[in-house]
PDB file of N, CA, C and O in Angstrom:
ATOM      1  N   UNK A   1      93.073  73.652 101.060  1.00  0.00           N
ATOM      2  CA  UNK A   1      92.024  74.652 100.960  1.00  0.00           C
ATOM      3  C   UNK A   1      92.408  75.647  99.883  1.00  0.00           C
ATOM      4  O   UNK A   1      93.553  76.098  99.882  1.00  0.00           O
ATOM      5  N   UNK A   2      91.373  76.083  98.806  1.00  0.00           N
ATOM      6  CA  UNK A   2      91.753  76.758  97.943  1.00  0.00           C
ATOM      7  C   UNK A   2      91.041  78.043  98.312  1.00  0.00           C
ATOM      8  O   UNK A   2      89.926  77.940  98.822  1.00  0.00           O
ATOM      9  N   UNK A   3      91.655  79.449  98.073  1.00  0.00           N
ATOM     10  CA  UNK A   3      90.778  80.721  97.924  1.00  0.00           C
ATOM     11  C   UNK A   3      90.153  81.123  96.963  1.00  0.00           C
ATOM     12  O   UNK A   3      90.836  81.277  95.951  1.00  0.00           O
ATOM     13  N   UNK A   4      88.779  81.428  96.861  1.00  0.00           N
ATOM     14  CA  UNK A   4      88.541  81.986  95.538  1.00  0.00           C
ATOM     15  C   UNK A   4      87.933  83.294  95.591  1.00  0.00           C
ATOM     16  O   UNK A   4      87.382  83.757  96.590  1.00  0.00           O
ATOM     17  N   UNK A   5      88.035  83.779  94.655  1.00  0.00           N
ATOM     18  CA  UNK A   5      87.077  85.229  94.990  1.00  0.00           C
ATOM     19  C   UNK A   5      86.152  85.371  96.000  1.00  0.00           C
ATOM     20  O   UNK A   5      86.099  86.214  96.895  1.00  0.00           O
ATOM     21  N   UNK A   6      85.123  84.049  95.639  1.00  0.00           N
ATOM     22  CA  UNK A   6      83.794  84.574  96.082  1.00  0.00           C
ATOM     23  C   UNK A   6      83.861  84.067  97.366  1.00  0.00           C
ATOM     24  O   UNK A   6      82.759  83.907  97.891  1.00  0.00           O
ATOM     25  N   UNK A   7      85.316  83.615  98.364  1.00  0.00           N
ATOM     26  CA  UNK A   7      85.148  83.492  99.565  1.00  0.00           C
ATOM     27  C   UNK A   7      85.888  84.199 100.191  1.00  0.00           C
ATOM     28  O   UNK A   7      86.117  83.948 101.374  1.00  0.00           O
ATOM     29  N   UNK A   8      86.518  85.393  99.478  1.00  0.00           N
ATOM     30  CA  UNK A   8      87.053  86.787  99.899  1.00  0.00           C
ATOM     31  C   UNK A   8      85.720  87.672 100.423  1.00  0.00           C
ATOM     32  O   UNK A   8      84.844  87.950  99.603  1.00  0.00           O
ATOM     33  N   UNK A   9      85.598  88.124 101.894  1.00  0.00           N
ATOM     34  CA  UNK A   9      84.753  89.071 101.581  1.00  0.00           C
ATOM     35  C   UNK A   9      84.699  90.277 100.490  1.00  0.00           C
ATOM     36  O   UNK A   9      85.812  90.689 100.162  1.00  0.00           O
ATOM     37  N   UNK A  10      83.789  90.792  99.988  1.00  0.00           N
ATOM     38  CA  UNK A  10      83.968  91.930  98.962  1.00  0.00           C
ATOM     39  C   UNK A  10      84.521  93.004  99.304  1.00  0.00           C
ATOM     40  O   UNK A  10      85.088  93.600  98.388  1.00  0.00           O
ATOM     41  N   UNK A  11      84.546  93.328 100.012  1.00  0.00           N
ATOM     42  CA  UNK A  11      85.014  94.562 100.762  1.00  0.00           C
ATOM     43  C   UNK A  11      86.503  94.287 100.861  1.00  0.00           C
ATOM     44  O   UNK A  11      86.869  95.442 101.081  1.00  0.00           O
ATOM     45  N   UNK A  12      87.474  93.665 100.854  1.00  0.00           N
ATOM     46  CA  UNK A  12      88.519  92.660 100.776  1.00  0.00           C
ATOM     47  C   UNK A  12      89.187  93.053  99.240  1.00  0.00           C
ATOM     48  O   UNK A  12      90.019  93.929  99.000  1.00  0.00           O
ATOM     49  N   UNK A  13      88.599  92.196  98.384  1.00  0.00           N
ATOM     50  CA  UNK A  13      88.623  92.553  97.191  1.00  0.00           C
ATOM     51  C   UNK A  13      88.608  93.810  96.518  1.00  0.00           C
ATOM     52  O   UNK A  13      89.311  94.114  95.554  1.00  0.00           O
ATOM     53  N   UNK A  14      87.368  94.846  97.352  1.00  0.00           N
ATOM     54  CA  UNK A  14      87.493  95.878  96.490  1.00  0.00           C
ATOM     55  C   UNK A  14      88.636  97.306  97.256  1.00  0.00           C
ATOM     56  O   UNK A  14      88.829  98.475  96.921  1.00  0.00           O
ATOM     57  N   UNK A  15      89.023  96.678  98.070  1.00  0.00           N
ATOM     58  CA  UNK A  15      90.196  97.729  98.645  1.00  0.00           C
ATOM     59  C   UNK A  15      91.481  97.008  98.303  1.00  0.00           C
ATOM     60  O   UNK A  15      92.502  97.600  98.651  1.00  0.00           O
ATOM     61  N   UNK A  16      91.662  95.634  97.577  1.00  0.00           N
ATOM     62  CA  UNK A  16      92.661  95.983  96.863  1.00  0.00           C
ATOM     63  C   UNK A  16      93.105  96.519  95.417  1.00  0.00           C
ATOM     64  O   UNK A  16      94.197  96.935  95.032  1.00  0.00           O
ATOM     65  N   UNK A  17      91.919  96.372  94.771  1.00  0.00           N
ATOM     66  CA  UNK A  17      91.603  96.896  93.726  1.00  0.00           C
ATOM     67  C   UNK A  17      91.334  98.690  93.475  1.00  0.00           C
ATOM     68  O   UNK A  17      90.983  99.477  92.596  1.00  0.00           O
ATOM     69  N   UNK A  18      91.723  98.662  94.747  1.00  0.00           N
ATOM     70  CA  UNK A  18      91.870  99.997  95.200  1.00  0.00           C
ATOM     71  C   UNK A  18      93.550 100.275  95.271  1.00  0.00           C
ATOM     72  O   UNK A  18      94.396 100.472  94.398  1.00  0.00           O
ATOM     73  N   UNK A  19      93.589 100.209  96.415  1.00  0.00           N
ATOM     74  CA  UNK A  19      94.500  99.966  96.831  1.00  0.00           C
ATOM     75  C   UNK A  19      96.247  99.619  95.977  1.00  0.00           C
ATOM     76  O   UNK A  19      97.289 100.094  96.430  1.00  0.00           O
ATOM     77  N   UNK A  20      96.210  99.045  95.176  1.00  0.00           N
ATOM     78  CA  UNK A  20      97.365  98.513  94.009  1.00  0.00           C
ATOM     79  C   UNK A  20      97.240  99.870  93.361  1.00  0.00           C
ATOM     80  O   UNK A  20      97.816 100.829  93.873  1.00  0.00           O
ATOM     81  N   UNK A  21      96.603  99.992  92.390  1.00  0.00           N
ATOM     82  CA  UNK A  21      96.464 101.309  91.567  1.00  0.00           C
ATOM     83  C   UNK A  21      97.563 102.457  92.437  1.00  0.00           C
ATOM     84  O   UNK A  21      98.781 102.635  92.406  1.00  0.00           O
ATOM     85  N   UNK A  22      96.461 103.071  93.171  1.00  0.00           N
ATOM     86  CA  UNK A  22      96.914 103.839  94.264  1.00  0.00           C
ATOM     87  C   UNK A  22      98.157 104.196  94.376  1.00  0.00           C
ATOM     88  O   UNK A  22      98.720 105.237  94.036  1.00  0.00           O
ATOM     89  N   UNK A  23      98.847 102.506  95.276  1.00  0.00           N
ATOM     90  CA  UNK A  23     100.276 102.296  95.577  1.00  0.00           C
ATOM     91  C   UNK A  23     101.090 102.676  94.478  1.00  0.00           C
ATOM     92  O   UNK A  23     101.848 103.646  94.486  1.00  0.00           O
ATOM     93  N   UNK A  24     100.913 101.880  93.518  1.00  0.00           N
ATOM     94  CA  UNK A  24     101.532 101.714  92.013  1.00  0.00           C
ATOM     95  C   UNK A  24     101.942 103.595  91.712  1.00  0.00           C
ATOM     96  O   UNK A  24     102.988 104.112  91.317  1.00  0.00           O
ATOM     97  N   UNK A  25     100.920 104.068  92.012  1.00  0.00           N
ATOM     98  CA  UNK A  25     100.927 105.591  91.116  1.00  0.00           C
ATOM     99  C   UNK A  25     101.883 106.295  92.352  1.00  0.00           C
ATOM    100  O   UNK A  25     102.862 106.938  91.973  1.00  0.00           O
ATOM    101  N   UNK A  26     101.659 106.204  93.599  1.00  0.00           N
ATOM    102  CA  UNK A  26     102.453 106.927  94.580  1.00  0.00           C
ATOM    103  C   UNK A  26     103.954 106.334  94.371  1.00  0.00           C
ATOM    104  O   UNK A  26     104.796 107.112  93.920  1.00  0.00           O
ATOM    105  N   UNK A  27     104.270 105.223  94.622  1.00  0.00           N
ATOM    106  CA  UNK A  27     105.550 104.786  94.091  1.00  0.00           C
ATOM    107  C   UNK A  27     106.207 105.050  93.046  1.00  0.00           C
ATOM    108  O   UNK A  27     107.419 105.070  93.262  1.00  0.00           O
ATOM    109  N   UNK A  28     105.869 105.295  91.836  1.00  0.00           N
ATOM    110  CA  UNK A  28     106.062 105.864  90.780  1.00  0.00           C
ATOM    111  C   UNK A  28     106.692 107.393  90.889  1.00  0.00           C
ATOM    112  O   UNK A  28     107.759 107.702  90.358  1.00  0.00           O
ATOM    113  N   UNK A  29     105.882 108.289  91.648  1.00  0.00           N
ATOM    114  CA  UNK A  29     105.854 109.476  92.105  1.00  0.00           C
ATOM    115  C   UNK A  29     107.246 110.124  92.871  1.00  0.00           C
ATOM    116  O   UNK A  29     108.040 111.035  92.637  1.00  0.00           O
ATOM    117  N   UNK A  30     106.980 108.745  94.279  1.00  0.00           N
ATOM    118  CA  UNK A  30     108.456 108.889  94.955  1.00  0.00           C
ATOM    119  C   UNK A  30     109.656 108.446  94.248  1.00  0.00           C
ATOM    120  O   UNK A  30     110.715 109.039  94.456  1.00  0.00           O
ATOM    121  N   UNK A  31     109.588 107.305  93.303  1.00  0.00           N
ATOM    122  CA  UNK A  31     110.552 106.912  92.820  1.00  0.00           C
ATOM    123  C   UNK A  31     111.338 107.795  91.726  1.00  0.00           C
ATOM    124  O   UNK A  31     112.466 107.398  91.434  1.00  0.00           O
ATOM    125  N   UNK A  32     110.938 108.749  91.205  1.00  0.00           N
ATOM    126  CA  UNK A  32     110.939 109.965  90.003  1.00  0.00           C
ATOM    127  C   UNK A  32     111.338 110.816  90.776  1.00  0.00           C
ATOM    128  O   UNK A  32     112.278 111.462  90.313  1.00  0.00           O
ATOM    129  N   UNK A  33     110.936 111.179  92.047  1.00  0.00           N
ATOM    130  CA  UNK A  33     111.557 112.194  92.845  1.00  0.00           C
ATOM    131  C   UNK A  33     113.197 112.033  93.823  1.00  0.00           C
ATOM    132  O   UNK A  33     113.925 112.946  94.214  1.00  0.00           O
ATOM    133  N   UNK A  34     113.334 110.839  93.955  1.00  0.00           N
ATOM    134  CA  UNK A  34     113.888 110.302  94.643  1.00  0.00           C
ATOM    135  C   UNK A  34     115.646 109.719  93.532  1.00  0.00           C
ATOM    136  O   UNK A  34     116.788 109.528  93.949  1.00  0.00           O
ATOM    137  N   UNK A  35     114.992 109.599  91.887  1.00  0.00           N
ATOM    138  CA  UNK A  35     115.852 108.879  91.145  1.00  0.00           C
ATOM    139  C   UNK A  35     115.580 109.531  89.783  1.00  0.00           C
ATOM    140  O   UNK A  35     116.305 109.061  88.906  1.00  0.00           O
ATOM    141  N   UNK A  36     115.073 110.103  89.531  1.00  0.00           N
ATOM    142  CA  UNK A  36     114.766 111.021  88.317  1.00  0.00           C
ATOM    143  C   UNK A  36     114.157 110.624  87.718  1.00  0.00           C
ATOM    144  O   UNK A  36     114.090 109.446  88.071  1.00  0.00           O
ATOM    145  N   UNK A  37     113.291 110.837  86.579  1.00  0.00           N
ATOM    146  CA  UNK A  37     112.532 110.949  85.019  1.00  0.00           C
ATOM    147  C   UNK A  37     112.764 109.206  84.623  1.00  0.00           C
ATOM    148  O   UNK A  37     111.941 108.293  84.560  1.00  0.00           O
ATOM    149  N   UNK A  38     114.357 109.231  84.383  1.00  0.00           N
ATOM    150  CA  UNK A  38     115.261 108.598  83.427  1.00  0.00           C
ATOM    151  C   UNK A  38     115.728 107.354  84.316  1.00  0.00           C
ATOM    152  O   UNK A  38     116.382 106.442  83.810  1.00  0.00           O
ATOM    153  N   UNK A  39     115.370 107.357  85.632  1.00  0.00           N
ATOM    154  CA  UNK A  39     115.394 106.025  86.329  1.00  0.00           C
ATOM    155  C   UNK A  39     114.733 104.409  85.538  1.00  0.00           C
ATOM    156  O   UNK A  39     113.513 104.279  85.635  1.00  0.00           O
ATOM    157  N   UNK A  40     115.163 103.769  85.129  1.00  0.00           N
ATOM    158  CA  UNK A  40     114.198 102.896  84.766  1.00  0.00           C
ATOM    159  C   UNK A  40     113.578 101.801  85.411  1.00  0.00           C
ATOM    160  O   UNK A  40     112.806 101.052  84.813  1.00  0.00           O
ATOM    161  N   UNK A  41     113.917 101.655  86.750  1.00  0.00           N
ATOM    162  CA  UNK A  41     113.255 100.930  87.381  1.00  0.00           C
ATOM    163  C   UNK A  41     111.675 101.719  87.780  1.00  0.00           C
ATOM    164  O   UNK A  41     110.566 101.206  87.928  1.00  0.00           O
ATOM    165  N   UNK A  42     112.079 103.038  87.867  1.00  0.00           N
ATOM    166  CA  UNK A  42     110.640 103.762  88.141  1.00  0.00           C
ATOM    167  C   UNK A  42     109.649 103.700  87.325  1.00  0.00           C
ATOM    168  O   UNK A  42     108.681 104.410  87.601  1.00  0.00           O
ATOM    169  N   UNK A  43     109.585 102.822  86.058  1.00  0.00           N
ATOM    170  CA  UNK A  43     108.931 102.773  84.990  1.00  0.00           C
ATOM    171  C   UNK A  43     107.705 101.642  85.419  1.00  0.00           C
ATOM    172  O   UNK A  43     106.487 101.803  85.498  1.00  0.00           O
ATOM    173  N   UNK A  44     108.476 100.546  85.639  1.00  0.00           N
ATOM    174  CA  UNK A  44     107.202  99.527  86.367  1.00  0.00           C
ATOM    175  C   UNK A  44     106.337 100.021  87.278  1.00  0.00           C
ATOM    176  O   UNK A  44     105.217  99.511  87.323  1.00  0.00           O
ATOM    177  N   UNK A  45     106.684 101.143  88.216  1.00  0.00           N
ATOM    178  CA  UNK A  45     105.617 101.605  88.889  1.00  0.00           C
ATOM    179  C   UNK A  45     104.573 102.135  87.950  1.00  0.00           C
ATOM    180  O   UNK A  45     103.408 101.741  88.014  1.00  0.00           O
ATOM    181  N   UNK A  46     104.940 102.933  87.168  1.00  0.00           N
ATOM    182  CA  UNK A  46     104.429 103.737  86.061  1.00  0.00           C
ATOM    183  C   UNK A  46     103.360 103.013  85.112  1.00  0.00           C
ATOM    184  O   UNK A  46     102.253 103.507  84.896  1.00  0.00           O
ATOM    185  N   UNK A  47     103.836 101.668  84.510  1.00  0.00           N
ATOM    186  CA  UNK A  47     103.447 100.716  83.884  1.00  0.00           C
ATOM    187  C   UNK A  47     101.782 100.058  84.959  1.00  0.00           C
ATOM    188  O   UNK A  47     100.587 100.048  84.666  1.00  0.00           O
ATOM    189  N   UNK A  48     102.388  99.698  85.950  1.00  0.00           N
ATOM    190  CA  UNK A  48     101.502  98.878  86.587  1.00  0.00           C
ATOM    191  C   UNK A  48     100.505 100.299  86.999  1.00  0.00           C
ATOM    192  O   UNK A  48      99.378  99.884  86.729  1.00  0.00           O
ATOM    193  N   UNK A  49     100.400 101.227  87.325  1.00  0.00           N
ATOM    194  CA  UNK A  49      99.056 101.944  87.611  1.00  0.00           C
ATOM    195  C   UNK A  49      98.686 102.251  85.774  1.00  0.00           C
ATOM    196  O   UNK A  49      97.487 102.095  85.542  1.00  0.00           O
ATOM    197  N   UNK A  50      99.293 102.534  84.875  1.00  0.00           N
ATOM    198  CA  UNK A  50      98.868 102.802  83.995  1.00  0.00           C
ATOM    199  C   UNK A  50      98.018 101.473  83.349  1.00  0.00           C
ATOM    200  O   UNK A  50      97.200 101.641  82.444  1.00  0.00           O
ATOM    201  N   UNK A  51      98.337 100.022  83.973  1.00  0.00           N
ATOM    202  CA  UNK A  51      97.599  98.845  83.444  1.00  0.00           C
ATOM    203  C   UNK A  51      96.253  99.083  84.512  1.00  0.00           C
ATOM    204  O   UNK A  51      95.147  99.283  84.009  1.00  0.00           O
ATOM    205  N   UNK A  52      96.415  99.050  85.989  1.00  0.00           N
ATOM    206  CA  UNK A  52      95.707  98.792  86.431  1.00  0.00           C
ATOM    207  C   UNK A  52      94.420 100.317  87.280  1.00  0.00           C
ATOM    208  O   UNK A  52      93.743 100.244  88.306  1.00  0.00           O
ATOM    209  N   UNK A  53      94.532 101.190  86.539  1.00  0.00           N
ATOM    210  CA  UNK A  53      93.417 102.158  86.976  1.00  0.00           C
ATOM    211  C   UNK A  53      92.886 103.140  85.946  1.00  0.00           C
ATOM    212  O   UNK A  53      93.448 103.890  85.148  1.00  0.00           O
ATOM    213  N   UNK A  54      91.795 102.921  86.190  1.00  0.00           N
ATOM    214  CA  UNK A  54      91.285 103.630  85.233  1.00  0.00           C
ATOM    215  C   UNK A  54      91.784 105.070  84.946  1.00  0.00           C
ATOM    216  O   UNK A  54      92.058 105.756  85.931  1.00  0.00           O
ATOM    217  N   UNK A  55      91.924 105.575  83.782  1.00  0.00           N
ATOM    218  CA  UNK A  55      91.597 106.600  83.193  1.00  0.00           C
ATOM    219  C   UNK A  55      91.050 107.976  84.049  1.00  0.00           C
ATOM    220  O   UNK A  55      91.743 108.984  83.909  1.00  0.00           O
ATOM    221  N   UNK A  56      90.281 108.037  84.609  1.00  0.00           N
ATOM    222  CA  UNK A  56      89.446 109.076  85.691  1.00  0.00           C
ATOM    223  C   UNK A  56      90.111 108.523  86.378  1.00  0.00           C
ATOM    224  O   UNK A  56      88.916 108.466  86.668  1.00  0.00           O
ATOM    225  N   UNK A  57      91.030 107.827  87.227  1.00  0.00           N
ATOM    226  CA  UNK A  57      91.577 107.814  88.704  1.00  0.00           C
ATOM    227  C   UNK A  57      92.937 108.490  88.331  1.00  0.00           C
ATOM    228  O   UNK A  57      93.557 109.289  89.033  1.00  0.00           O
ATOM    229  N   UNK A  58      93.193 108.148  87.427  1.00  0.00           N
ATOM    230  CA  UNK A  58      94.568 108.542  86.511  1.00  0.00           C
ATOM    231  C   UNK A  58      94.810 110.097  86.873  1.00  0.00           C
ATOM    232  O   UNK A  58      95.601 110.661  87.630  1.00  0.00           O
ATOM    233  N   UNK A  59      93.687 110.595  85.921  1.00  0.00           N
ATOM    234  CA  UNK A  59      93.330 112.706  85.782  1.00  0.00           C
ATOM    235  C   UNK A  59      92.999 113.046  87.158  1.00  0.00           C
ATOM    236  O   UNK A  59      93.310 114.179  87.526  1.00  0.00           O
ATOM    237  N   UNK A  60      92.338 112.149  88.109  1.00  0.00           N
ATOM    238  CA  UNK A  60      92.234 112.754  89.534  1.00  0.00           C
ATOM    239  C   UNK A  60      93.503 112.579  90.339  1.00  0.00           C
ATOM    240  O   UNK A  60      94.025 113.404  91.088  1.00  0.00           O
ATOM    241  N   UNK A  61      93.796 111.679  90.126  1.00  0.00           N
ATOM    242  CA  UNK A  61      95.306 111.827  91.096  1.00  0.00           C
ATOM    243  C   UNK A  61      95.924 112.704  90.915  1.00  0.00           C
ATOM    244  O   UNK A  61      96.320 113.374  91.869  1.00  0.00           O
ATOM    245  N   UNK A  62      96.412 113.205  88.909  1.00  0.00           N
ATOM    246  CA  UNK A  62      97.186 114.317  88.875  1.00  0.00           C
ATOM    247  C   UNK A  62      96.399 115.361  89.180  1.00  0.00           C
ATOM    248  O   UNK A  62      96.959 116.229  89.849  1.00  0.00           O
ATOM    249  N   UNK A  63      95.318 115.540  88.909  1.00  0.00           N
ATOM    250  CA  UNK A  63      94.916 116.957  89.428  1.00  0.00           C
ATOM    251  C   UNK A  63      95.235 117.425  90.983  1.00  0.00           C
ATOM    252  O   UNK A  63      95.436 118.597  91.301  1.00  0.00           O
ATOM    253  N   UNK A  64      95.246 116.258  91.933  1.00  0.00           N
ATOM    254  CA  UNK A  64      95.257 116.471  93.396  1.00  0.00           C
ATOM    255  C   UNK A  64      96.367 116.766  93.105  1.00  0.00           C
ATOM    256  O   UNK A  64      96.616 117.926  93.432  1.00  0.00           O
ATOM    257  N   UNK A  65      97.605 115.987  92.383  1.00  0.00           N
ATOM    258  CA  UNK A  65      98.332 116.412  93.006  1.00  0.00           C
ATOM    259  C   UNK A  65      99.487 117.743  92.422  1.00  0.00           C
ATOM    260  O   UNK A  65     100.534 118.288  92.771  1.00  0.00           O
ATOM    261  N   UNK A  66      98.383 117.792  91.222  1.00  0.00           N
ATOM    262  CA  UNK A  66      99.028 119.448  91.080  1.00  0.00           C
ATOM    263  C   UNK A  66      98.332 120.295  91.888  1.00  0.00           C
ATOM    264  O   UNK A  66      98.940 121.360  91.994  1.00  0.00           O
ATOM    265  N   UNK A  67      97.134 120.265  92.609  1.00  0.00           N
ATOM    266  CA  UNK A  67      96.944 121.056  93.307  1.00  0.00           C
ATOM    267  C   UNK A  67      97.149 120.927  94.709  1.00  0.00           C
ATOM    268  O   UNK A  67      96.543 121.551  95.580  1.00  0.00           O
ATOM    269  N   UNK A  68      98.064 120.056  94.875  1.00  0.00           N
ATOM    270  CA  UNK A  68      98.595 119.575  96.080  1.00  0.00           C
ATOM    271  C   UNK A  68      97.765 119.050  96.813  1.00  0.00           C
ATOM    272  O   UNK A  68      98.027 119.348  97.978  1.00  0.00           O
ATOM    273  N   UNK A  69      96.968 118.473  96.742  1.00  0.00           N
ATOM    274  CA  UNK A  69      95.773 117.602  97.485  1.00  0.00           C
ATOM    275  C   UNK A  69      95.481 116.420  97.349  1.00  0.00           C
ATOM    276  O   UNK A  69      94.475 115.776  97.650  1.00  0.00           O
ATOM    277  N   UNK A  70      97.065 115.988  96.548  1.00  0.00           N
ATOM    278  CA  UNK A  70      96.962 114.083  96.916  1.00  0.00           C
ATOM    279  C   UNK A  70      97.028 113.651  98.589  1.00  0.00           C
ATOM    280  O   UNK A  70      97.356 114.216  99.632  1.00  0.00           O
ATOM    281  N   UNK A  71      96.648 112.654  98.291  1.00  0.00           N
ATOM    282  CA  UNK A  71      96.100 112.174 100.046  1.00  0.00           C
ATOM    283  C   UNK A  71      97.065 111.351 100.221  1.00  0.00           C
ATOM    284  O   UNK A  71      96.618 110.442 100.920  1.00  0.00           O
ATOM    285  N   UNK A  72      98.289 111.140  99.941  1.00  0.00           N
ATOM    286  CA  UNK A  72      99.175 110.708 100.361  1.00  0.00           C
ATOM    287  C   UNK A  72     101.063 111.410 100.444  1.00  0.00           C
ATOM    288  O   UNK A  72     101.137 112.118  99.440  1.00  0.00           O
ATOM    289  N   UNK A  73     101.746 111.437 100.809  1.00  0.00           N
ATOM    290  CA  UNK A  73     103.181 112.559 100.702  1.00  0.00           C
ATOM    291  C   UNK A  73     103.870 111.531  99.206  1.00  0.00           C
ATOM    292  O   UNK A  73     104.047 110.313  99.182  1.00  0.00           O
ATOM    293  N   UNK A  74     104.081 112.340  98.319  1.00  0.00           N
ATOM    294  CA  UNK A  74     105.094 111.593  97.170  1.00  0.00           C
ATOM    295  C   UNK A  74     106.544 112.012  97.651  1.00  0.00           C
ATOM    296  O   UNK A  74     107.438 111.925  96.810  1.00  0.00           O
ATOM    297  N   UNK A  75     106.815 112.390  98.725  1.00  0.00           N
ATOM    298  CA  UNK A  75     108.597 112.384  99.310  1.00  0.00           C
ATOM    299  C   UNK A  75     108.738 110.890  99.338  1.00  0.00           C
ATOM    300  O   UNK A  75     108.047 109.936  99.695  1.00  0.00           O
ATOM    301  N   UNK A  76     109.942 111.089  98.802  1.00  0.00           N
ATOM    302  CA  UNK A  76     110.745 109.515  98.898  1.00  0.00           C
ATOM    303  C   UNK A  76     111.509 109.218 100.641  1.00  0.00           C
ATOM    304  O   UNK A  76     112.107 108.170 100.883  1.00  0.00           O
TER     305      UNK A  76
END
């Protein structure tokens, strides 16, 4: 049996496409806090939300979370 998109429900699909971004950028976050700037494994986190979210999810995350109103804790 093969999976393909279109026998993913959508709703499925679009919360991981959610979802990755998201992760990607919070991990990034803890991993910088947790291992510094200059860590370089913290870079692939960095890399992968910067491939995979747009631009406007990008400026809203940092805005939350300079104004402290990301919806998730960046403590490592």
């Amino acid at each position: 049996m093969s999976l393909t998109l279109s026998s993913v429900p959508q709703h499925k699909s679009d919360q991981k496409l959610v979802r990755e971004p998201f992760q990607n950028y919070t991990d990034y976050f803890k991993c910088i806090t947790a291992k510094g700037e200059d860590f370089a494994p913290c870079k692939q986190f960095q890399r992968a939300y910067n491939s995979l979210c747009p631009n406007e999810w990008i400026a809203k995350f940092d805005e939350q979370r300079e104004n402290g109103t990301f919806p998730a804790s960046l403590e490592p």
